[in-house]
N, C-alpha and C positions, 0 to 999 in steps of 0.2 A: 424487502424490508431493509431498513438501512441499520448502521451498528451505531447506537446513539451512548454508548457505555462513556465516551469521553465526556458525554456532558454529563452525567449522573456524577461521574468520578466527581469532577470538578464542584458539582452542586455540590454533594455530599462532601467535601474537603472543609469549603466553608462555612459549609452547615456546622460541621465539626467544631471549629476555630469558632465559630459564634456561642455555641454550647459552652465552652472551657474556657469562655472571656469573662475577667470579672466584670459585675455590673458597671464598675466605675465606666471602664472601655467601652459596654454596650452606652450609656448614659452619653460618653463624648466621639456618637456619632457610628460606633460599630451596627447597631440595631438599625439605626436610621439607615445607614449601605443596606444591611441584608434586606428590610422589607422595600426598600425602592427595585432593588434587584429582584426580588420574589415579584412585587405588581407589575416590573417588565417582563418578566417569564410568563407572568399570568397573561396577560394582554397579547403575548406573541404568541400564547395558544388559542387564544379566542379566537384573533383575529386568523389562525389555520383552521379552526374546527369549526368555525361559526362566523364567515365571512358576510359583511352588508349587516351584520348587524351591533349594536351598542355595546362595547364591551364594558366589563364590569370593574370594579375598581376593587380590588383584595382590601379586606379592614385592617387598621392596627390594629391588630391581638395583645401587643405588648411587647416587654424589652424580652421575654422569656421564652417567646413565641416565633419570635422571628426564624429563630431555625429551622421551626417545622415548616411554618409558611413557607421557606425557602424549599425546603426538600420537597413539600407537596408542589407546587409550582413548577417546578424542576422538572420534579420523573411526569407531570401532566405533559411537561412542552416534550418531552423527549420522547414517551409514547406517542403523543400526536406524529412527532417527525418520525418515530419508528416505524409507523402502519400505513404513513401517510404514501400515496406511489411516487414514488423518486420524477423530480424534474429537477431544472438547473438550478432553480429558486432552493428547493427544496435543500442541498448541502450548503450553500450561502447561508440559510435561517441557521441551521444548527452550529457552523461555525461562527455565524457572528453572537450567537448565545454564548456557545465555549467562552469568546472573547468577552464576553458580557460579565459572565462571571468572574472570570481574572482578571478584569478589572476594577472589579466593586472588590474583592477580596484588595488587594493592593492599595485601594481608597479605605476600606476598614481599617487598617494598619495591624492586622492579626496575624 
């Protein structure tokens, strides 16, 4: 089992900073980062857990929602990589998510 806590930490930071953003911030573009980021983490679990098949497209919930989406998508991708059995691919997916997330975090301006 691999130690996936770097990614969670990171989901959860911005999850945080999306929570405590005024609307104005979510409205020019904060919300829009987190749920493109949340439907990449979504889609980079499917396509682990459910490979060959169509992956699904996370809804906009909203500007208020976005956090959750994020945090569920997050610890989904992180348990997949935590249970999943370690290959070379396998720390590649989880660190370029890390990456993934501090970079939409840095694109939100939060």
């Amino acid at each position: 089992m691999r130690d996936t806590s770097e990614l969670t930490a990171a989901v959860e930071r911005f999850a945080d900073r999306l929570r405590a953003a005024p609307q104005s911030r979510l409205q020019r573009g904060a919300a829009a980062e987190g749920l493109a980021l949340a439907r990449e983490l979504a889609l980079r679990a499917q396509r682990i857990e459910t490979p060959g098949e169509e992956p699904r497209t996370m809804p906009d919930a909203g500007l208020f929602s976005v956090a959750d989406q994020l945090v569920v998508a997050g610890n989904d991708l992180a348990e997949i990589l935590r249970t999943t059995p370690a290959g070379p691919e396998g720390r590649d997916e989880l660190d370029e998510a890390v990456e993934a997330v501090e970079r939409a975090a840095v694109r939100a301006a939060l």
